[in-house]
C-alpha positions as CSV (number, residue, x, y, z in Angstrom):
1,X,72.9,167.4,133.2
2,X,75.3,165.8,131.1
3,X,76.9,162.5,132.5
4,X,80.6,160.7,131.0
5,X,80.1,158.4,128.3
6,X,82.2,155.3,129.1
7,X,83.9,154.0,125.8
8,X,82.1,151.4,123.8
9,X,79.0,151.9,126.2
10,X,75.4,153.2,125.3
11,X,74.6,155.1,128.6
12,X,71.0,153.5,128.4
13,X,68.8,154.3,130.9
14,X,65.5,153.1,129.6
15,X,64.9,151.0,127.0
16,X,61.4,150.2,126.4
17,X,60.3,147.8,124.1
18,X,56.1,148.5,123.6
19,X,54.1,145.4,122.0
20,X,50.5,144.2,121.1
21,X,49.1,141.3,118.9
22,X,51.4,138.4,117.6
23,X,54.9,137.9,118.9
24,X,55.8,136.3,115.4
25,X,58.6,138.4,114.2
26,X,57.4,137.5,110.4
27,X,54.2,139.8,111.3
28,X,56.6,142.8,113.0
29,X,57.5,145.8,111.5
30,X,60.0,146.9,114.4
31,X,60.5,151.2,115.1
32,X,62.9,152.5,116.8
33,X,63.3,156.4,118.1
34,X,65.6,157.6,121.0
35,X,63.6,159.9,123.2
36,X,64.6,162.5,126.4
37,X,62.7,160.4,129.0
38,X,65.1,161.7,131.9
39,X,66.4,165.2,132.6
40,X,65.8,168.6,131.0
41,X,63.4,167.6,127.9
42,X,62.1,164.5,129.9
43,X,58.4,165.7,130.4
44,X,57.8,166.4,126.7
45,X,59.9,163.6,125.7
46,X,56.8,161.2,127.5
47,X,54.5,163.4,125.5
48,X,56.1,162.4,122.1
49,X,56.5,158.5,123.7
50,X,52.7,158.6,124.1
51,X,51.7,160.0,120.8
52,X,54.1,156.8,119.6
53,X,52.0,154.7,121.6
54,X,48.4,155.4,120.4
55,X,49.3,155.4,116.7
56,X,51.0,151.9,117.7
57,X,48.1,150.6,119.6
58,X,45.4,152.0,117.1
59,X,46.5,150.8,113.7
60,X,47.6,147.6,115.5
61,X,44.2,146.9,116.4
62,X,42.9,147.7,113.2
63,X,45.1,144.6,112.3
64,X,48.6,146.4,111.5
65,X,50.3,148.4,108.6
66,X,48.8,146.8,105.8
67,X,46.4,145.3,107.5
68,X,49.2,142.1,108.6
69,X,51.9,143.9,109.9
70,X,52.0,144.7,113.8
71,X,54.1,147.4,115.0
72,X,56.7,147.2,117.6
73,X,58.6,150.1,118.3
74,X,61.9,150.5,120.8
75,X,62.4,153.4,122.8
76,X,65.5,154.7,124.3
77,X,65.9,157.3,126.8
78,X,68.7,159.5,125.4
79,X,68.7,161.7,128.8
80,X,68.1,165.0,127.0
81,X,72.0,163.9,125.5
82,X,72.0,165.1,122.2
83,X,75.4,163.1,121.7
84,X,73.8,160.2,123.7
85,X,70.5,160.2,121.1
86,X,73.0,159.8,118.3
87,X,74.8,156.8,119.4
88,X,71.2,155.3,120.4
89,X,70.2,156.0,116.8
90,X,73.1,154.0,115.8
91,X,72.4,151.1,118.5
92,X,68.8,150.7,116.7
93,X,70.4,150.9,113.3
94,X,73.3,148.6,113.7
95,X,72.5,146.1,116.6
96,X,68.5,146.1,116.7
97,X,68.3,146.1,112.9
98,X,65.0,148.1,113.1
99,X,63.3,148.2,110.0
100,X,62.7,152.2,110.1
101,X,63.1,155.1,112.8
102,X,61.1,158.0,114.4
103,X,61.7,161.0,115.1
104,X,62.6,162.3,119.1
105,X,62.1,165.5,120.9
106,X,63.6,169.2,120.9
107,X,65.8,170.3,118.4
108,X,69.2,169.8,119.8
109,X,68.7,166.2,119.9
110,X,66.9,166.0,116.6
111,X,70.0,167.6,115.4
112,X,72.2,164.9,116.3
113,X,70.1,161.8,115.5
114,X,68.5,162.7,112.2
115,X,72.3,163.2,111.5
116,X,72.9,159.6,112.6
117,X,69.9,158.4,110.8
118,X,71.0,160.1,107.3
119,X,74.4,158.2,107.5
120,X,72.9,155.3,107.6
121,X,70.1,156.5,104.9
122,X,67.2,155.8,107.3
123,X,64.0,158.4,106.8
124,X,63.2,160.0,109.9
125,X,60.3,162.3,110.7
126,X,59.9,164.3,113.4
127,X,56.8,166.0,115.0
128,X,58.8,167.8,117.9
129,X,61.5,169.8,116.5
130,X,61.7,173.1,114.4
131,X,64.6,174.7,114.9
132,X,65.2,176.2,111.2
133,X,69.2,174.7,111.2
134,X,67.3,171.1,110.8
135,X,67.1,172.2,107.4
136,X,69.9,173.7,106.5
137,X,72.0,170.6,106.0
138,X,71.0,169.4,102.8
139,X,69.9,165.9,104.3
140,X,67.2,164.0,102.0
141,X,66.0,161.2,104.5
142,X,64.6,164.1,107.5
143,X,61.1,165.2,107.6
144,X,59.0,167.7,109.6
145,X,55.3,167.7,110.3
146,X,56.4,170.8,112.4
147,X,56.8,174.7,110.4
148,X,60.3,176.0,110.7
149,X,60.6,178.2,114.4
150,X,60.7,181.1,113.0
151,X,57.4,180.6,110.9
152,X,55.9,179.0,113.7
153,X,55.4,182.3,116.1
154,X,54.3,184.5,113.0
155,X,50.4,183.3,113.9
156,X,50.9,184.8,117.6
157,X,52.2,188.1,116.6
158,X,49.8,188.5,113.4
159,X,47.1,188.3,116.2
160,X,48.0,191.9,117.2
161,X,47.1,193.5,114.0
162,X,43.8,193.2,114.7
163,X,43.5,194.2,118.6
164,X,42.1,197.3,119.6
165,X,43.9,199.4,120.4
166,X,46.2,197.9,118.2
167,X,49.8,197.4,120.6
168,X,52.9,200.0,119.2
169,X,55.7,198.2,121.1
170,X,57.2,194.5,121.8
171,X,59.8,193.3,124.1
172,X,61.1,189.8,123.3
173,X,62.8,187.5,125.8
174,X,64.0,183.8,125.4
175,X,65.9,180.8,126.3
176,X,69.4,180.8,124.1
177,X,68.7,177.3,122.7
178,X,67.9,176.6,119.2
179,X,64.2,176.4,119.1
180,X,63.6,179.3,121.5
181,X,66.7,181.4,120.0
182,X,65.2,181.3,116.4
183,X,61.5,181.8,117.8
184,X,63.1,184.7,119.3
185,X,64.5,185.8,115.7
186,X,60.8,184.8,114.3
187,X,59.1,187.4,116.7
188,X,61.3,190.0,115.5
189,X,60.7,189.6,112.4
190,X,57.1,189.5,112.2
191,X,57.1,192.5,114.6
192,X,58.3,194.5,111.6
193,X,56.3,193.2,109.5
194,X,53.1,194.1,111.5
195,X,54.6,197.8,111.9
196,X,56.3,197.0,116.1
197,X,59.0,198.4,117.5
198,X,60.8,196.4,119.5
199,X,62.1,198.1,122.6
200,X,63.8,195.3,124.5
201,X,65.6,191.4,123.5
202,X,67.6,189.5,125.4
203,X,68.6,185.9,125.4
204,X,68.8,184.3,128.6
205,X,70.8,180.8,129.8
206,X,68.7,177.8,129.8
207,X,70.4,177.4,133.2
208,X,68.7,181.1,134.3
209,X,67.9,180.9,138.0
210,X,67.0,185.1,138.4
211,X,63.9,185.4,136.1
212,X,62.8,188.1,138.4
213,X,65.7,190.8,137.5
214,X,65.7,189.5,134.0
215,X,62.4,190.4,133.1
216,X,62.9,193.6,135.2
217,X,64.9,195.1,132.4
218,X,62.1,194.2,130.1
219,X,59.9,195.5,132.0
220,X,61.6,199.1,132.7
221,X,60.7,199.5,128.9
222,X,57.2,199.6,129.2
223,X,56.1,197.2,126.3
224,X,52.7,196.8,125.0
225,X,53.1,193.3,124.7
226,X,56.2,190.7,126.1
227,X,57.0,187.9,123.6
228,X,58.9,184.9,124.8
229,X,60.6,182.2,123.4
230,X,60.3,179.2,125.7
231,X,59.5,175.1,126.0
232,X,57.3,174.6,129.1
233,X,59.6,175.0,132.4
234,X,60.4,178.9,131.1
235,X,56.9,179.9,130.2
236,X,55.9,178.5,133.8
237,X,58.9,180.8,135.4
238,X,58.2,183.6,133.2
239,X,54.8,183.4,134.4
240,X,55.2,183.6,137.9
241,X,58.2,185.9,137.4
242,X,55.3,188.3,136.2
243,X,53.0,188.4,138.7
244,X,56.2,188.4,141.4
245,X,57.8,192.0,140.2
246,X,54.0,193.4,138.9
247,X,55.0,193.5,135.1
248,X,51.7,194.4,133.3
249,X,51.6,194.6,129.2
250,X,48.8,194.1,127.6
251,X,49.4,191.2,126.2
252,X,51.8,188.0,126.4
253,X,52.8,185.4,124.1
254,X,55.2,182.1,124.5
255,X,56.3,180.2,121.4
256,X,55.7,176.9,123.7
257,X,54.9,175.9,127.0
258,X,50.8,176.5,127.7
259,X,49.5,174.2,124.9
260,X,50.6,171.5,127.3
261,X,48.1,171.2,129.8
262,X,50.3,170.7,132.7
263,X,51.1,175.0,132.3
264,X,47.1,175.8,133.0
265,X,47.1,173.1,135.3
266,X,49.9,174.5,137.5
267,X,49.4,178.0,137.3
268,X,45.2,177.7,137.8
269,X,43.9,181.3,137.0
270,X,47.2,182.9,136.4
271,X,47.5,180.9,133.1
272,X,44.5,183.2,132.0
273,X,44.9,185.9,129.2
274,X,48.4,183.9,128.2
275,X,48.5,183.8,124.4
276,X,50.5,180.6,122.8
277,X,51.6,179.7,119.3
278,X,50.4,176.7,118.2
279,X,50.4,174.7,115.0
280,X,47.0,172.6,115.8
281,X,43.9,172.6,117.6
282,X,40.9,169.8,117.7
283,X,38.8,172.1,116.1
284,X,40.1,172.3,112.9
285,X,38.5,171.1,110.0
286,X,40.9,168.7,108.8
287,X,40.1,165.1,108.4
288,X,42.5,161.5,107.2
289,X,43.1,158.5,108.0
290,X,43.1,156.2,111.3
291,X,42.2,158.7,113.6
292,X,39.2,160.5,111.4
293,X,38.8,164.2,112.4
294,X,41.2,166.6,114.6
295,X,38.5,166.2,117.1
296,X,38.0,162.3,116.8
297,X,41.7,162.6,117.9
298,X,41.5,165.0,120.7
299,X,38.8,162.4,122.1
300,X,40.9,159.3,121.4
301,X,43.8,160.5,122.8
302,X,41.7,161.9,125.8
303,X,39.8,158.4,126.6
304,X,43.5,156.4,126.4
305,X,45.8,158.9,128.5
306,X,43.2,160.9,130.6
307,X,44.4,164.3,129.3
308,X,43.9,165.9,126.5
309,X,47.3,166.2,123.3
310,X,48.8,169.4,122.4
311,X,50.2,170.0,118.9
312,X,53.5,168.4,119.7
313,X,51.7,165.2,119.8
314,X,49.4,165.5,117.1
315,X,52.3,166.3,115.1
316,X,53.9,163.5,116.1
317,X,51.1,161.2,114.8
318,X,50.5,163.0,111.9
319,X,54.2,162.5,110.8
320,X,53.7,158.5,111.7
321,X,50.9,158.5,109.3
322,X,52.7,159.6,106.5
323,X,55.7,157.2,107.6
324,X,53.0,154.6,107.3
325,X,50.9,155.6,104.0
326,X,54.3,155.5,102.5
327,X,55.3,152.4,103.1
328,X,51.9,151.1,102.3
329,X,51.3,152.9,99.0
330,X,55.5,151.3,98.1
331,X,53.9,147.5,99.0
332,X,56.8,147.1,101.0
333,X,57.3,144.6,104.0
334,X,59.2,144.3,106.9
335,X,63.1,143.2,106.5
336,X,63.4,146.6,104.5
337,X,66.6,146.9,102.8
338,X,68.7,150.0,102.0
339,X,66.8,149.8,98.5
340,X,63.6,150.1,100.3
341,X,64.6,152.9,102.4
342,X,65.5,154.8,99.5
343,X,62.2,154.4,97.7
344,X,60.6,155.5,101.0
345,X,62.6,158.6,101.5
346,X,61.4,159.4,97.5
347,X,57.7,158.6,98.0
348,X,58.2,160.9,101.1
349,X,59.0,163.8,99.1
350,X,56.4,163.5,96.7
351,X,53.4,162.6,99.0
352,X,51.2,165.4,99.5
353,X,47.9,163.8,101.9
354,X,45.6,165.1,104.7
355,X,45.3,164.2,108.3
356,X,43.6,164.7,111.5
357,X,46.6,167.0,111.9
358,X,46.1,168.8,108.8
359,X,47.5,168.8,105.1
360,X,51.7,167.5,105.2
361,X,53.4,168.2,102.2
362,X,57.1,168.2,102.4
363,X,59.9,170.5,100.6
364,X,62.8,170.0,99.2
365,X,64.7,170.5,102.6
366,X,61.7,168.4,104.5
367,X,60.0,170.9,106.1
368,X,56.1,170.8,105.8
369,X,55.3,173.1,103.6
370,X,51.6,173.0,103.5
371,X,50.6,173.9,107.2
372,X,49.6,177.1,108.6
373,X,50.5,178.5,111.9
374,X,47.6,178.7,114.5
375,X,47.3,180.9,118.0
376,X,45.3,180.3,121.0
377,X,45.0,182.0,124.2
378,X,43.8,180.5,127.6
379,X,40.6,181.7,128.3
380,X,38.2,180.6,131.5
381,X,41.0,177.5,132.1
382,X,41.0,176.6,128.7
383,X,42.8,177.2,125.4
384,X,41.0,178.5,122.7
385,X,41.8,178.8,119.1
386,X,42.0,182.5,117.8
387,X,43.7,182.5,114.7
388,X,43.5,182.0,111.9
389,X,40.3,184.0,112.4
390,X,37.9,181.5,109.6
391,X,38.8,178.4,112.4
392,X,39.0,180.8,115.2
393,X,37.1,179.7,118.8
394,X,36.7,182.9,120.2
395,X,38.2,186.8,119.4
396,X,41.4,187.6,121.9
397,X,41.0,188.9,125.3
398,X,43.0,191.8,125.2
399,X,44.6,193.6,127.0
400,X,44.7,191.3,129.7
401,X,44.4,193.5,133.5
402,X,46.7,194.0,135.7
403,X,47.6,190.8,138.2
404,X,46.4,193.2,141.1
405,X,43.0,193.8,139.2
406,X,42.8,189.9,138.5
């Protein structure tokens, strides 16, 4: 829920200021990001503040960026605001004087604060945003570790080319917001390109309290399998909207939502069968620096919060890594100036360098360019990676039974 901005006020809810090793600000090289901590996004906006948080900790305790400088970073709660992130993008710019930024959470918010950070010719990389209009703008200081949302769901539906039998129909349902609208658009397209019909799509209100008679129309169509463009609170309601009104295809896919654990968690065993696109799993062979391998990560993350990252979060990380082997590989310190910056934003265009999260190469546009969509699919309470098949965990469960034969 939006709330009034009051003139020359930052509606600041939460302003957290994270910190390890010396307090000397010689020895700082200060962050800052703006972050939906509160309202819609607020739950994945935590996810993204605790990726921050181990990359922080860990290369601080290997002594720093460059083995001398300690990260701090600031974090703002923009309330899920997109107009409230932008202004906190210029509080961090103009009044904290943070040497570089990070990049937030969800798309519309993105939007507005990468804007904000390219005015002020800051580099900003974000691991939890997609939608495809982030690129579009011509800007030269954003970055993705995240494929374009319309690339990212082509994995999930290229998994259907190989099931037996092999689905003949698709219907496609999503939230009208711009990372679930344009997975929506990528699900179409790679339905024709794997020889689907679809027979049903519809884009729903984010505020959509009726999932029920929603996916009642999709279901009078008889699909083979439902695809669904969602973040984690509709892939939960278009779970249980399911299993309410007895809609059984064979198969079901969400562009977001079960990769984070709390979707297996709440729904138990109706979470099983789900499929999920995904852009990472710990069992991939890729390997870099800091954090080693994909599954040194999964394991790190798992010992500091308890629970284990989705590929939001490794994203996340990964783009911090590449934030910080730039600056390292430029010798530059903290105080940067607008100079500084400017070779950063270069050097970030050119680097091309593996991770735990995989290869990150970025375009002209900032998109990565060198990462691969994955699937998974929850199978006995876990996820599993099925695709690509040469890294893939298991073959797909498909089709799923009936909730009544469950």
């Amino acid at each position: 829920m939006k709330k009034r901005l009051k003139t020359g006020l930052f509606p600041i809810v939460l302003a957290l200021i994270f910190m390890t090793g010396s307090a000397q600000a010689a020895e700082e090289l200060t962050f800052g990001t703006a972050l939906p901590l509160t309202g819609l996004f607020g739950k994945g906006g935590e996810l993204v503040r605790d990726a921050y948080t181990l990359w922080m900790e860990t290369v601080n305790a290997k002594g720093g960026i460059s083995g001398k400088y300690k990260i701090k970073i600031i974090i703002y709660d923009d309330q899920s605001n997109p107009q409230v992130s932008a202004k906190l993008i210029e509080k961090l710019v103009i009044q904290d004087k943070v040497d570089l930024l990070l990049g937030g959470y969800g798309s519309s918010q993105v939007m507005a604060a990468s804007a904000a950070a390219e005015r002020h010719k800051y580099p900003m990389i974000s691991g939890a945003a997609s939608s495809n209009k982030l690129f579009d703008r011509g800007f030269k200081y954003y970055f993705a570790t995240l494929g374009k949302a319309t690339d990212e769901v082509k994995g999930i539906v290229d998994v259907f080319a190989s099931v037996v039998p092999k689905p003949k129909t698709v219907a496609i349902v999503g939230s009208n917001i711009p990372f679930t609208a344009l997975a929506c658009e990528g699900y179409k397209r790679a339905a024709k390109q794997n020889g689907l019909e679809v027979v049903h799509f519809e884009l729903f209100p984010i505020s959509l309290q009726d999932y029920n008679t929603m996916l009642l129309k999709a279901k009078a169509k008889n699909p083979d399998v439902l695809l669904v463009g969602s973040h984690l609170g509709v892939a939960m309601r278009v779970t249980k909207a399911m299993k309410e009104i007895d809609f059984n295809p064979k198969a079901v896919a969400f562009s977001y939502g079960p990769t984070i654990p709390a979707y297996i968690d709440g729904l138990k065993g109706d979470a099983e069968y789900m499929f999920a696109a995904s852009e990472w799993t710990p069992n991939l062979p890729y390997n870099g620096p800091i954090f080693g391998s994909a599954a040194d990560f999964n394991a790190t993350y798992k010992k500091r919060f308890g629970r284990f990252p989705d590929y939001l979060q490794a994203a996340t990380v990964g783009g911090a890594i590449v934030l910080q082997t730039a600056f390292e590989e430029l010798g530059l310190k903290p105080g940067l100036g607008q100079a500084d910056r400017e070779r950063l934003m270069k050097k970030l265009h050119e680097i091309d360098m593996m991770t735990f999260y995989g290869q990150i190469h970025f375009g002209e546009d900032g998109a990565n360019v060198a990462h691969p969509p994955v699937a998974v699919q929850v199978q006995d309470g876990k996820l599993v990676n099925i695709f690509p098949a040469e890294a893939a965990e298991a073959k797909p469960r498909y089709p799923m039974p009936a909730w009544k034969k469950r």
